[in-house]
C-alpha positions as a Markdown table, in Angstrom:
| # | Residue | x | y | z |
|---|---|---|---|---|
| 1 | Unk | -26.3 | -9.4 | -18.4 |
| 2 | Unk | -23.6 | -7.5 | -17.5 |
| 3 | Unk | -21.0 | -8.3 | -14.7 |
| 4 | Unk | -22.2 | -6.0 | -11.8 |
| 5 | Unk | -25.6 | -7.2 | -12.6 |
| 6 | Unk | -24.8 | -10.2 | -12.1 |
| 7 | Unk | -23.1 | -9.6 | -8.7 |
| 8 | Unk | -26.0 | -7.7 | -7.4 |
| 9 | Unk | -28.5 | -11.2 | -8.6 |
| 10 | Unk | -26.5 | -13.4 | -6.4 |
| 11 | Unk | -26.6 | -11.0 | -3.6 |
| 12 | Unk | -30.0 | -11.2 | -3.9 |
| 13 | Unk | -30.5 | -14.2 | -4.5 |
| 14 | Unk | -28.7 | -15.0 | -0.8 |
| 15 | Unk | -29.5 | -12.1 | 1.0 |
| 16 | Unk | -33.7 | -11.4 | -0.3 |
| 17 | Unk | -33.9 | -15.1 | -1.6 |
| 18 | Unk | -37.3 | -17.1 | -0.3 |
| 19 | Unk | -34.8 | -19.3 | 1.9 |
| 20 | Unk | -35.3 | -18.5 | 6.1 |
| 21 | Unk | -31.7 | -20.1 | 6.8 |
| 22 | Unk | -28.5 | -17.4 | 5.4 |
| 23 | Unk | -26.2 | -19.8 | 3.3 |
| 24 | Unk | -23.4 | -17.9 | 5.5 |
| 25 | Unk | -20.6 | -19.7 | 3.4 |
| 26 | Unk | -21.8 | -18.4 | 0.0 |
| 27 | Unk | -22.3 | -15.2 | 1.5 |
| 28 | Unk | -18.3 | -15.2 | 2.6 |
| 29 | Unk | -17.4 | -16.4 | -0.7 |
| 30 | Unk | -19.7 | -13.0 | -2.8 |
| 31 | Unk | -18.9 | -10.4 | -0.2 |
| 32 | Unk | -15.2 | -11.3 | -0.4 |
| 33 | Unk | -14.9 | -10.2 | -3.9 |
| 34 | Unk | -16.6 | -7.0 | -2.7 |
| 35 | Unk | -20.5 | -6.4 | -1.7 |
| 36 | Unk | -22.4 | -4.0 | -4.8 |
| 37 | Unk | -23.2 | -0.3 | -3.6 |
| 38 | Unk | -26.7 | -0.8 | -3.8 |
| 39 | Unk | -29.5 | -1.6 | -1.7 |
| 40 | Unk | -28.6 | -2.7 | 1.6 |
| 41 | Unk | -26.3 | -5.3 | 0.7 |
| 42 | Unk | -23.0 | -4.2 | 2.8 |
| 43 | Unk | -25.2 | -2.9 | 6.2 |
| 44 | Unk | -26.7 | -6.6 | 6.1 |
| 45 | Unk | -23.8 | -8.6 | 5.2 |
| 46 | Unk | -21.8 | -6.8 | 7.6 |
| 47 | Unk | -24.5 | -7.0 | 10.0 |
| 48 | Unk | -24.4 | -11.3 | 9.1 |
| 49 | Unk | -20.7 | -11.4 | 8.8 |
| 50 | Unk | -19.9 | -9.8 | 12.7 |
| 51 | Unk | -22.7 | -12.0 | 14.0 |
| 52 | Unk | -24.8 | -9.1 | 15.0 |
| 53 | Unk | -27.7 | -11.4 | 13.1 |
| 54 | Unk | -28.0 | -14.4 | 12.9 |
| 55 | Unk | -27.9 | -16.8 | 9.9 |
| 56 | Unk | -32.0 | -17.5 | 10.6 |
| 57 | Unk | -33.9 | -14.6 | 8.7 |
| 58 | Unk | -37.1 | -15.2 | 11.0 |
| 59 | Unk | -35.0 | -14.7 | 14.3 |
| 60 | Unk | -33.9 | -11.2 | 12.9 |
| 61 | Unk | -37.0 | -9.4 | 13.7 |
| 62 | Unk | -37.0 | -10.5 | 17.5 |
| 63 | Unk | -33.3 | -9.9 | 17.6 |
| 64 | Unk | -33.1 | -6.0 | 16.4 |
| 65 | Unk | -36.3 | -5.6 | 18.6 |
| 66 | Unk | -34.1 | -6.6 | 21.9 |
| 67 | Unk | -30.7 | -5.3 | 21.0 |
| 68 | Unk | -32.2 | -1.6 | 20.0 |
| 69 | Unk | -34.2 | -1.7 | 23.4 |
| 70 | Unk | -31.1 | -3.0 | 25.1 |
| 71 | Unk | -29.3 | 0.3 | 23.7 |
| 72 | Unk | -32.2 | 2.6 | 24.6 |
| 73 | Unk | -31.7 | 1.5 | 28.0 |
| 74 | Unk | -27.8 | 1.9 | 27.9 |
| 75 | Unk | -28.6 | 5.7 | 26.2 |
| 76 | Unk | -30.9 | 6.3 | 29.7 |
| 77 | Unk | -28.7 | 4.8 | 32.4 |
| 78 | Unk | -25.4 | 5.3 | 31.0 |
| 79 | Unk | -25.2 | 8.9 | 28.9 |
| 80 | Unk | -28.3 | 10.9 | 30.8 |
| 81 | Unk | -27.2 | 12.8 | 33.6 |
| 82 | Unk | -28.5 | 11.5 | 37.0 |
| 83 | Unk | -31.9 | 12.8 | 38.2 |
| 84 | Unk | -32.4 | 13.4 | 34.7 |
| 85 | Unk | -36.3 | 13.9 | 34.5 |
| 86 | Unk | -37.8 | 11.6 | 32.0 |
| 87 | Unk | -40.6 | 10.7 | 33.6 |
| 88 | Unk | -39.3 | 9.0 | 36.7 |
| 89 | Unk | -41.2 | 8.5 | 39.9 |
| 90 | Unk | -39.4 | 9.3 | 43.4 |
| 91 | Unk | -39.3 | 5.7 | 45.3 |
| 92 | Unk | -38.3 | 4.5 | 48.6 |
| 93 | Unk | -35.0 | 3.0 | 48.7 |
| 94 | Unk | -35.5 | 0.4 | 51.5 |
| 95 | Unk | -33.2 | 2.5 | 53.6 |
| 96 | Unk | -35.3 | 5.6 | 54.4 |
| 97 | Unk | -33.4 | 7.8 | 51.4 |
| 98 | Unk | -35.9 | 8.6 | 48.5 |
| 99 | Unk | -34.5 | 7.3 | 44.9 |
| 100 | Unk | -35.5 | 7.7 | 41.7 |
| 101 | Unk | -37.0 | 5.3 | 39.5 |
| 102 | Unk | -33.4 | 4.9 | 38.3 |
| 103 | Unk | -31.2 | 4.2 | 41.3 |
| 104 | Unk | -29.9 | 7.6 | 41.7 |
| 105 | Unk | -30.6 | 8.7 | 45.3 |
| 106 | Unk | -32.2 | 12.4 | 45.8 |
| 107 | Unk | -29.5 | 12.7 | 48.6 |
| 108 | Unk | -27.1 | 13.2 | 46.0 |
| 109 | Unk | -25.3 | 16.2 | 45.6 |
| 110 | Unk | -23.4 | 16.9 | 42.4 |
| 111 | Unk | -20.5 | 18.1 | 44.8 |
| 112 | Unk | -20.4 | 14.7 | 46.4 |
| 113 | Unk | -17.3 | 12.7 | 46.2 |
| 114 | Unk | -18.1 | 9.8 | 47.3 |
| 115 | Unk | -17.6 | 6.5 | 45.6 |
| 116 | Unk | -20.8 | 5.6 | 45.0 |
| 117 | Unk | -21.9 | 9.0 | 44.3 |
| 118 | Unk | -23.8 | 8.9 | 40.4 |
| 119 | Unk | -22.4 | 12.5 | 40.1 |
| 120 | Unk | -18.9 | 11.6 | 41.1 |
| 121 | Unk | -19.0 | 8.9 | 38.5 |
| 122 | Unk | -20.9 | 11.7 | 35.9 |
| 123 | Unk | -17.8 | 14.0 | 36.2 |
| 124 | Unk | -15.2 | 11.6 | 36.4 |
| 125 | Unk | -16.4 | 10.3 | 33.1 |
| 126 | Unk | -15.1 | 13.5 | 31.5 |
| 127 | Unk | -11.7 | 12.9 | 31.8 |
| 128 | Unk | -12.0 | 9.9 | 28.8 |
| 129 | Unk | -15.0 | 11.8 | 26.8 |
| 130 | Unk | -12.8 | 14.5 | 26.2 |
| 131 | Unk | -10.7 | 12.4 | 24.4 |
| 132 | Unk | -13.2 | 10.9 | 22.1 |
| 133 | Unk | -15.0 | 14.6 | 22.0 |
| 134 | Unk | -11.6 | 15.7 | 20.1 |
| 135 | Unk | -11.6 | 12.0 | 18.2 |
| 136 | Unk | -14.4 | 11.9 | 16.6 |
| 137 | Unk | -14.8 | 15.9 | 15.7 |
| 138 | Unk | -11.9 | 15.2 | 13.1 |
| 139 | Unk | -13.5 | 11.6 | 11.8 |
| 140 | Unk | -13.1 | 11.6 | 8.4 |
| 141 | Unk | -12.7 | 15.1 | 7.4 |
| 142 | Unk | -12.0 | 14.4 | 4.1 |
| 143 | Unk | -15.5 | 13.8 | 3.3 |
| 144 | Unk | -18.5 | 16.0 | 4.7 |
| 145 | Unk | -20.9 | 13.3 | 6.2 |
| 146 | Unk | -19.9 | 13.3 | 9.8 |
| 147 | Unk | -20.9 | 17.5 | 10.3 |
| 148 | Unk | -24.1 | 16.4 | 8.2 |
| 149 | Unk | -26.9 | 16.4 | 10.3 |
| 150 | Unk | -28.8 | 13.2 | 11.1 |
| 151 | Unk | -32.4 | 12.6 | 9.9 |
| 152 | Unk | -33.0 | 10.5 | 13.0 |
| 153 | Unk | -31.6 | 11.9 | 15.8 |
| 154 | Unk | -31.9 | 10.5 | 19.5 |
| 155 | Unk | -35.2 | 12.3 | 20.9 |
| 156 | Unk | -34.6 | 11.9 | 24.5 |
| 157 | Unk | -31.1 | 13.6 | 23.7 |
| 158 | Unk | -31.6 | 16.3 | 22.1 |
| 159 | Unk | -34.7 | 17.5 | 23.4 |
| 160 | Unk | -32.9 | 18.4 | 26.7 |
| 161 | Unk | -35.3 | 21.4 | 27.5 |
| 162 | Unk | -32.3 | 23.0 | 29.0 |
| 163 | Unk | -30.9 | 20.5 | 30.6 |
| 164 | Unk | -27.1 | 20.4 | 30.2 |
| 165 | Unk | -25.0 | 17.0 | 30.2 |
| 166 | Unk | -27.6 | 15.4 | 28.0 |
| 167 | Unk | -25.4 | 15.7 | 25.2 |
| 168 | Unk | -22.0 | 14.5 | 25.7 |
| 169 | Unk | -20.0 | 17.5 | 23.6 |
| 170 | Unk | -21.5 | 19.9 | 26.5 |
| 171 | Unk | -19.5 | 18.9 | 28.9 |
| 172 | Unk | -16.5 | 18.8 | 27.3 |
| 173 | Unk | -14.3 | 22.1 | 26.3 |
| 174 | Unk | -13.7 | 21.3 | 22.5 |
| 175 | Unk | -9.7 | 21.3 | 22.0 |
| 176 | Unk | -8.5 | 21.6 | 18.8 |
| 177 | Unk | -5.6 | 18.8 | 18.0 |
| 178 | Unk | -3.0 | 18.9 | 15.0 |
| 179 | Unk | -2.8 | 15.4 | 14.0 |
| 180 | Unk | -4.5 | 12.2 | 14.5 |
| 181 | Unk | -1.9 | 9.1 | 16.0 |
| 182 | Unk | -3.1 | 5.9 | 17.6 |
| 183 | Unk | -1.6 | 6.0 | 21.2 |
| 184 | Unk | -2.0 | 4.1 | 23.9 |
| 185 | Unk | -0.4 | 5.2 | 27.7 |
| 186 | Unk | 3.1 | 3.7 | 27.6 |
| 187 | Unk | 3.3 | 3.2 | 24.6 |
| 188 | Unk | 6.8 | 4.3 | 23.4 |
| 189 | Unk | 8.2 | 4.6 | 20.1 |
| 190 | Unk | 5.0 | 4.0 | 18.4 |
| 191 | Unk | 3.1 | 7.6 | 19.2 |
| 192 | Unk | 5.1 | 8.8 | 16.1 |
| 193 | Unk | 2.5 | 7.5 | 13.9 |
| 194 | Unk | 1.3 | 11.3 | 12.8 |
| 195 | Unk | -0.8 | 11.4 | 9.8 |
| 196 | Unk | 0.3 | 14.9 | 7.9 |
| 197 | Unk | -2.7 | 14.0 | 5.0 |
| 198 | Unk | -5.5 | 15.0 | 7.4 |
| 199 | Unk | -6.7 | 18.2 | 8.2 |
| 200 | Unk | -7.5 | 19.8 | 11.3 |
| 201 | Unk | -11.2 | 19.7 | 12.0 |
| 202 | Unk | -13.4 | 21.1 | 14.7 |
| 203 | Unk | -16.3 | 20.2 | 13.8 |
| 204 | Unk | -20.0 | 22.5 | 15.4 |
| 205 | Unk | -22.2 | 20.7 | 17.5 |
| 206 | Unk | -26.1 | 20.9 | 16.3 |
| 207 | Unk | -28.3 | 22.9 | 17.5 |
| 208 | Unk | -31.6 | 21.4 | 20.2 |
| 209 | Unk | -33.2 | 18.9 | 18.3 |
| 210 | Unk | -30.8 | 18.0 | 15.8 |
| 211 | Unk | -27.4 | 16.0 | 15.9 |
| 212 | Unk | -24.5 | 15.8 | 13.8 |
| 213 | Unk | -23.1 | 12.2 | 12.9 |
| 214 | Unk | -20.1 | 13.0 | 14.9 |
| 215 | Unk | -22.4 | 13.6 | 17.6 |
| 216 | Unk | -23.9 | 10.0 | 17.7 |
| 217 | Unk | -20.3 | 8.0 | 17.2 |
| 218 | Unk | -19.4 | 10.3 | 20.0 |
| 219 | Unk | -22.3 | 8.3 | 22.0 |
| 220 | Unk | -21.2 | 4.8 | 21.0 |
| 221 | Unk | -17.9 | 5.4 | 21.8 |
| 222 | Unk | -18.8 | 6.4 | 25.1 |
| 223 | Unk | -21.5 | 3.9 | 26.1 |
| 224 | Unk | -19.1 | 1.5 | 24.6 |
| 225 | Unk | -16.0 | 2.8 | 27.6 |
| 226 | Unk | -18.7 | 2.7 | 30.1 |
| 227 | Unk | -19.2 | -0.6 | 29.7 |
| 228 | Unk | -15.9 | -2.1 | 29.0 |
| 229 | Unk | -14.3 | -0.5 | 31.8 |
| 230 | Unk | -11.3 | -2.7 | 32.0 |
| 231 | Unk | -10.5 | -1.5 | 28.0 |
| 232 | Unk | -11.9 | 1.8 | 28.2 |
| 233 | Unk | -11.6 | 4.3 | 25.4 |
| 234 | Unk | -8.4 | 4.2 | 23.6 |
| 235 | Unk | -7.7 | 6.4 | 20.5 |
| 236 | Unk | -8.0 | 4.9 | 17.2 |
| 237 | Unk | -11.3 | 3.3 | 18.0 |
| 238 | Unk | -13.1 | 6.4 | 16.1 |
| 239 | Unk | -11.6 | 5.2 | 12.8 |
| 240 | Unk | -12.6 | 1.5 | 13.6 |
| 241 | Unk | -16.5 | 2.8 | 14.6 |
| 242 | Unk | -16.5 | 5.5 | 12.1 |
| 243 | Unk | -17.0 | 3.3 | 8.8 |
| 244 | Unk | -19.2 | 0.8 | 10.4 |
| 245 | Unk | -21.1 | 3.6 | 11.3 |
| 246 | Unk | -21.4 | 5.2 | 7.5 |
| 247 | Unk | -22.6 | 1.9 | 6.4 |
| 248 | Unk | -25.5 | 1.6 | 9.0 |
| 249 | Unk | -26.5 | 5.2 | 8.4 |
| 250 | Unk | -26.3 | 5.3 | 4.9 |
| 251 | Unk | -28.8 | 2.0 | 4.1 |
| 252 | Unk | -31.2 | 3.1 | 1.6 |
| 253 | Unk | -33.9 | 1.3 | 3.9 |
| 254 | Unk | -34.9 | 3.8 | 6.2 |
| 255 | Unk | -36.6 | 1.7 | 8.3 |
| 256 | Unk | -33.0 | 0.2 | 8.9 |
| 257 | Unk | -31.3 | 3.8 | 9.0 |
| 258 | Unk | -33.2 | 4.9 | 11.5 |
| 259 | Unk | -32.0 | 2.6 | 14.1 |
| 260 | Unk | -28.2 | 2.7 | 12.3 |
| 261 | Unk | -26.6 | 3.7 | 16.3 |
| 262 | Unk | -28.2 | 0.8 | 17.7 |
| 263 | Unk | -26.9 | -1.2 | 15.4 |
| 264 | Unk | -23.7 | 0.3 | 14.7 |
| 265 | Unk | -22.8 | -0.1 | 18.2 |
| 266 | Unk | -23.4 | -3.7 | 18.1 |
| 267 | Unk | -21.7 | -4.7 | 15.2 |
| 268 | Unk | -19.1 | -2.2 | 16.5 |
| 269 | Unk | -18.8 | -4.6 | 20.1 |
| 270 | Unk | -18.9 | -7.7 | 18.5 |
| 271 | Unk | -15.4 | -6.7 | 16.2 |
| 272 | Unk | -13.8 | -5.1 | 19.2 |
| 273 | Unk | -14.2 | -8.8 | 20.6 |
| 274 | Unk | -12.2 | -9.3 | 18.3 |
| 275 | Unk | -9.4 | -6.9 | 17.9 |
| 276 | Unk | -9.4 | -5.7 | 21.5 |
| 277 | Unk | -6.3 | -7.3 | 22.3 |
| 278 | Unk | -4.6 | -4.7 | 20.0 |
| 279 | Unk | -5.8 | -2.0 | 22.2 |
| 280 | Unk | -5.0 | -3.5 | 25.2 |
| 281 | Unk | -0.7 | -3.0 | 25.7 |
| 282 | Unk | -0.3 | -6.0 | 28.7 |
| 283 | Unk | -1.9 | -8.5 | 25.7 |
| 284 | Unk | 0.8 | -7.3 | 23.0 |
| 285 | Unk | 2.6 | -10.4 | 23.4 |
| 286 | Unk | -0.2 | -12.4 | 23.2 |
| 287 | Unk | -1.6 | -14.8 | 20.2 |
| 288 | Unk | -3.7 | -11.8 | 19.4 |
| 289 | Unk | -1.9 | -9.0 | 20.5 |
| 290 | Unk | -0.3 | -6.4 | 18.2 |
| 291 | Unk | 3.2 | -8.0 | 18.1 |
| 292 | Unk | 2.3 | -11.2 | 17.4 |
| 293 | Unk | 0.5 | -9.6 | 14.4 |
| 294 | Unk | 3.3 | -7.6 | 13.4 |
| 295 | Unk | 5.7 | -10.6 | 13.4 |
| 296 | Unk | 3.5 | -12.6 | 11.3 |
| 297 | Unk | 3.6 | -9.8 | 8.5 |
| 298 | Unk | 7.5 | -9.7 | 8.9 |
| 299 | Unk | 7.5 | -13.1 | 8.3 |
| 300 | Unk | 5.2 | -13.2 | 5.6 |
| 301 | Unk | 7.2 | -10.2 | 3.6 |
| 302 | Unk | 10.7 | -12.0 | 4.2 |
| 303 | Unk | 9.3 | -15.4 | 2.8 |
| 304 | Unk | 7.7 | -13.3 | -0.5 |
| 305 | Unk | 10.7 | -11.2 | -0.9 |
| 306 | Unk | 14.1 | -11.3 | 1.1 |
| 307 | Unk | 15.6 | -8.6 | -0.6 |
| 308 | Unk | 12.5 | -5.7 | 0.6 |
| 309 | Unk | 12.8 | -7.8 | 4.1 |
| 310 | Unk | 16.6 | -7.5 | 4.7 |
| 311 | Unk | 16.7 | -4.1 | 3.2 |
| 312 | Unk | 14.0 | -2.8 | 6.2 |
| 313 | Unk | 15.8 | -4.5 | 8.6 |
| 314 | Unk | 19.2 | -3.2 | 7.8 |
| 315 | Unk | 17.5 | 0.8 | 8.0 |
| 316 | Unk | 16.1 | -0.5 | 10.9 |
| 317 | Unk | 12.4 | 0.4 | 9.5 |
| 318 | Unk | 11.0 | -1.5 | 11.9 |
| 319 | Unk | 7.3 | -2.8 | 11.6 |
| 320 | Unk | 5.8 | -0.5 | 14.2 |
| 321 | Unk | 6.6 | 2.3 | 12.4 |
| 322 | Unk | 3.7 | 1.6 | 9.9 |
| 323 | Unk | 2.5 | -1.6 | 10.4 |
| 324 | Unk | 1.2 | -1.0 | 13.9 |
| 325 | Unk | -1.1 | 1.4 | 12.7 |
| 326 | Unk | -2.2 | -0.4 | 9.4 |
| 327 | Unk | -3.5 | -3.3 | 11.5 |
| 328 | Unk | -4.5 | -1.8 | 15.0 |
| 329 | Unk | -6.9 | 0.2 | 12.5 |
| 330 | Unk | -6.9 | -2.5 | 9.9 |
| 331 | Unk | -6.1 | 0.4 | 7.0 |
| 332 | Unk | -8.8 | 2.5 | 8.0 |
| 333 | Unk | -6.4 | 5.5 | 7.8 |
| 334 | Unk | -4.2 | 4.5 | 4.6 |
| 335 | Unk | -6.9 | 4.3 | 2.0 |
| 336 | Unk | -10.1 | 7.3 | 1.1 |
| 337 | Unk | -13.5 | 5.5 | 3.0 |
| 338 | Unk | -14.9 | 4.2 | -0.3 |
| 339 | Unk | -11.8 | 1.9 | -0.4 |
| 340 | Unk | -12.0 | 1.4 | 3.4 |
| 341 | Unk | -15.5 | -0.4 | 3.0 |
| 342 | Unk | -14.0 | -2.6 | 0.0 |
| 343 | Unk | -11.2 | -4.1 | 2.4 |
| 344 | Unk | -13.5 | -4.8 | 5.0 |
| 345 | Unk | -16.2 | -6.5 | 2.9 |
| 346 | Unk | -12.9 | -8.9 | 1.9 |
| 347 | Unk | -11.3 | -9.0 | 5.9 |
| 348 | Unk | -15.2 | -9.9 | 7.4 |
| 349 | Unk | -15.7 | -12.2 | 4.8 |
| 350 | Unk | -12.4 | -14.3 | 5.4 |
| 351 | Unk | -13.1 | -17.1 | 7.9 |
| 352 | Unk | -9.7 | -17.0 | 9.5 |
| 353 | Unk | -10.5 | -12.8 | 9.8 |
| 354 | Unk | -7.3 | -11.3 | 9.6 |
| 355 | Unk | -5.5 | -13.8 | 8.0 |
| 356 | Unk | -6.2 | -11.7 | 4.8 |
| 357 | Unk | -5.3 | -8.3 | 6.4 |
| 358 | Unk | -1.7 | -9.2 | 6.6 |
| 359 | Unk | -1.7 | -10.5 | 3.6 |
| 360 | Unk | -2.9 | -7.0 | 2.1 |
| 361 | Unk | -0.7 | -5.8 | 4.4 |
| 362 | Unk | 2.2 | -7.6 | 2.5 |
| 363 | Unk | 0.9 | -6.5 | -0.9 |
| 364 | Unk | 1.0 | -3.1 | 0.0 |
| 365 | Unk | 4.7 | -3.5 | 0.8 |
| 366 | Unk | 5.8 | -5.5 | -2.2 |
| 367 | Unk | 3.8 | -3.4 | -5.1 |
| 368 | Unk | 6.2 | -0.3 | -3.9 |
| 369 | Unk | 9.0 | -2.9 | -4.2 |
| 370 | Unk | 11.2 | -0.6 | -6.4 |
| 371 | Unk | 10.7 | 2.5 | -4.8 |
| 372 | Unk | 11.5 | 0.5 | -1.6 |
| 373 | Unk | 15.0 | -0.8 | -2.7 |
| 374 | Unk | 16.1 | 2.7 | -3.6 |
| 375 | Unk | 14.9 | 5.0 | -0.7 |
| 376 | Unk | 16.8 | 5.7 | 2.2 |
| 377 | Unk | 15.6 | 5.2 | 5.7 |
| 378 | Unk | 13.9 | 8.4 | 5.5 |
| 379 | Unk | 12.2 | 8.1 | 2.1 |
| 380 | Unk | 10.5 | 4.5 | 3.1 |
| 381 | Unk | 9.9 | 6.0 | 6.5 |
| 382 | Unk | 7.3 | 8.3 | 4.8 |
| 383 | Unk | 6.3 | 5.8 | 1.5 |
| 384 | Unk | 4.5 | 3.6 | 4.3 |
| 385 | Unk | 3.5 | 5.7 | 6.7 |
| 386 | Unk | 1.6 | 7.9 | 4.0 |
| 387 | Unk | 1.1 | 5.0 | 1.4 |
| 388 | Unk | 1.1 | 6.9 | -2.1 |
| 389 | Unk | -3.3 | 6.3 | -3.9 |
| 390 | Unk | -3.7 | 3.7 | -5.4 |
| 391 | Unk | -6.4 | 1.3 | -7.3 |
| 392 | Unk | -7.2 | -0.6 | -4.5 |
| 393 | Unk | -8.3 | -3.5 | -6.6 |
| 394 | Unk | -4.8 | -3.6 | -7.5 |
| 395 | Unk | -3.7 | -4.2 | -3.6 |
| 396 | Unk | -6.6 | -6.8 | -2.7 |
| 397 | Unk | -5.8 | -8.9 | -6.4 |
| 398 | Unk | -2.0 | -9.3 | -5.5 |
| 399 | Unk | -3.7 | -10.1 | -2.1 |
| 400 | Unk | -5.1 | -12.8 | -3.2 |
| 401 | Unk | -3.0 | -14.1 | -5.2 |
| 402 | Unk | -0.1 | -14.7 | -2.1 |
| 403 | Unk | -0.5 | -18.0 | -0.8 |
C-alpha cells in the first residue's frame, strides 16, 4: 500500500469509521501532517477542528439542521432590504402603526433619518459594504474560482423580481483598487504592506438567478459586520474567509456543498473568536493581540539565530513590516491557495493554535538565512514582504523540527 493510501485509510478510519464519538486527538495528530485532497476530508476536519461540529457524529445532523436555519434567518433579517416581500403579513404593532411580519414598520420612509429607522440603518450599512464589495471582487485572482458561478445559489437572493438591494454588490458603486494591504484606521506605519504579486481584479456580478462565489463571501462578510458590530469589517478578513470558503464549496459531497455559506460562515465566526483581537487596534497590546504575537516571533528568531536577529534589528526591519501581515492573515497572502489549505490543516490541528504559526513563521525567516545576511535594508524589505515560492513542505518540515 502506498503512502497516500495509507493516509487516506486512517482518515477514514477516523472520520467514516463505525465509532459515534470523533477520537478528536488522533484526528489533530493525521490532519497535522496534512489532510488527503479527497473526499471530504479537509471540509470535515476543518469543520471538527474549529468546533463548528462536535466530536459526537449523531449530534451532527441536529446541529447543521439549526445552524443553516439560524443563517437563513440572518440572510432574511439582516441582508434583505426592509419591506422586502417574501411573503409577510401586515400586523398590528401594539401602538396603532401597521408592521410587517418582520418588525419593519409601514410608516417607514426610506428618507427617514431617524435612529430607529430600518432604512436609515439599510443605507448606513453601505459605508462598510463598500469596502468588502471592493475586497472580495479581487479574492484570489490568481485562480478563477471566485468569478465561477455557484451551483447553489441563495434563491431568495437572487430571485429579486426587480427588487434592488437584495443583492449586496447593487448597492455599492464597484471601485477599482490597485493593491490589496491589511489596514486598520489608525494604524500607522503598517498600511505599507502592498502586495505588487496580485493583480487588479474587478470581478462582474451574475446575472438574476445566478451568483458568483465572490458574491456569497460578499454575504458572509457582511452578515458577519452586522452582527459583530463592536469589530465590524476590517480588511484582510476576505483572505481569512476566502479559503475556508473554497474548502466548504468544493466538498465532493454535494449534499454538504450545497449548504458550504452556511457553514462557511460558521467555521468562519468560530476562528474570528479566535484571532479577533488582531483586528481589533485597542487589543494590540494584549496576550492576543498583534504585538504580543509579533514579539513572540522576534524572540523565537533571536534564540534560533542571533546573527539574522541582530542583523534585522540593526536595518531597523522591524517585524511589522512583514510579520504583521503573515500572522494577522496567518500566510494566507504569502503562499498560492493549494499551500494555504496545507498550513491550515497543520495551524487547526495544533492544540496550542498558533503556537505553530510562529514557528513557520520563523522558518520562513531562517531558510532565506543567506540571502538575509547579505541584503541591504531594501533587499530584505522586499525578500519578506514578497517571500520568494517555495516547496512548502520544505517550510512546515523545518517547522517542525524547531523546538
Amino acid at each position: 500500500m502506498s503512502i497516500f493510501k495509507a493516509r487516506v485509510k486512517e482518515f477514514e478510519d477516523v472520520l467514516a469509521g463505525p465509532q459515534d464519538l470523533i477520537d478528536l486527538k488522533q484526528l489533530r495528530k493525521l490532519a497535522f501532517n496534512g489532510v488527503p485532497d479527497v473526499q471530504s476530508f479537509r471540509a470535515l476536519s476543518w469543520k471538527l477542528l474549529l468546533g463548528y461540529l462536535g466530536p459526537r457524529r449523531s449530534s451532527w445532523t441536529t446541529t447543521l439542521a439549526q445552524k443553516r436555519a439560524l443563517y437563513k434567518q440572518f440572510i432574511e433579517e439582516l441582508v434583505l432590504p426592509p419591506g422586502h416581500s417574501s411573503n409577510r403579513a401586515s400586523v398590528d404593532g401594539g401602538d396603532g402603526d401597521k408592521v410587517d411580519s418582520g418588525g419593519v414598520g409601514l410608516q417607514d420612509h426610506p428618507l427617514s433619518e431617524g435612529p430607529e429607522s430600518a432604512w436609515n440603518t439599510f443605507f448606513n450599512d453601505n459605508e462598510f459594504l463598500l469596502q468588502i464589495d471592493k475586497d472580495v471582487r479581487r479574492l484570489c485572482p490568481d485562480i478563477s474560482f471566485f468569478q465561477q458561478p455557484t451551483d447553489y445559489p441563495c434563491e431568495i437572493v437572487v430571485h429579486s423580481k426587480g427588487e434592488h438591494g437584495r443583492r449586496l454588490h447593487e448597492r455599492v458603486v464597484p471601485a477599482v483598487l490597485s493593491s490589496a494591504n491589511v489596514e486598520r484606521k489608525g494604524l500607522g506605519m503598517t498600511k505599507i504592506n502592498l502586495i505588487t504579486k496580485r493583480s487588479v481584479e474587478n470581478y462582474a456580478a451574475m446575472e438574476e438567478g445566478q451568483e458568483a462565489h465572490w458574491e456569497v463571501v460578499q454575504r458572509i462578510l457582511f452578515i458577519y459586520a452586522k452582527l459583530n458590530p463592536g469589530q465590524g469589517y476590517v480588511q484582510g478578513m476576505n483572505e481569512i474567509v476566502g479559503p475556508i470558503y473554497y474548502v466548504m464549496a468544493s466538498d465532493p459531497d454535494l449534499t454538504y456543498r450545497a449548504h458550504a455559506e452556511a457553514d462557511c460562515f460558521f467555521c468562519f465566526t468560530a476562528l474570528m473568536s479566535e484571532i479577533r483581537d488582531f483586528f481589533i487596534k485597542t487589543l494590540d497590546d494584549a496576550e492576543g493581540g498583534i504585538k504580543f504575537m509579533m514579539a513572540r516571533l522576534s524572540n523565537m528568531l533571536k534564540s534560533k539565530d542571533l546573527s539574522i536577529y541582530e542583523l534585522l534589528r540593526s536595518q531597523e526591519l522591524h517585524p511589522q513590516y512583514y510579520s504583521f501581515r503573515w500572522l494577522t492573515l496567518l500566510l494566507s497572502q504569502e503562499f498560492p491557495l493549494p499551500d494555504v489549505l496545507r498550513i491550515w490543516d497543520s495551524v487547526f490541528a495544533d492544540e496550542q493554535r498558533f503556537d505553530f504559526l510562529i514557528k513557520i513563521c520563523c522558518s520562513m525567516i531562517l531558510i532565506q538565512r543567506e540571502a538575509i545576511l547579505e541584503n541591504d535594508f531594501a533587499s530584505n524589505v522586499k525578500l519578506l514582504q514578497n517571500y520568494p515560492p517555495i516547496d512548502i513542505n520544505v517550510v512546515i518540515a523545518h517547522a517542525g523540527s524547531l523546538a
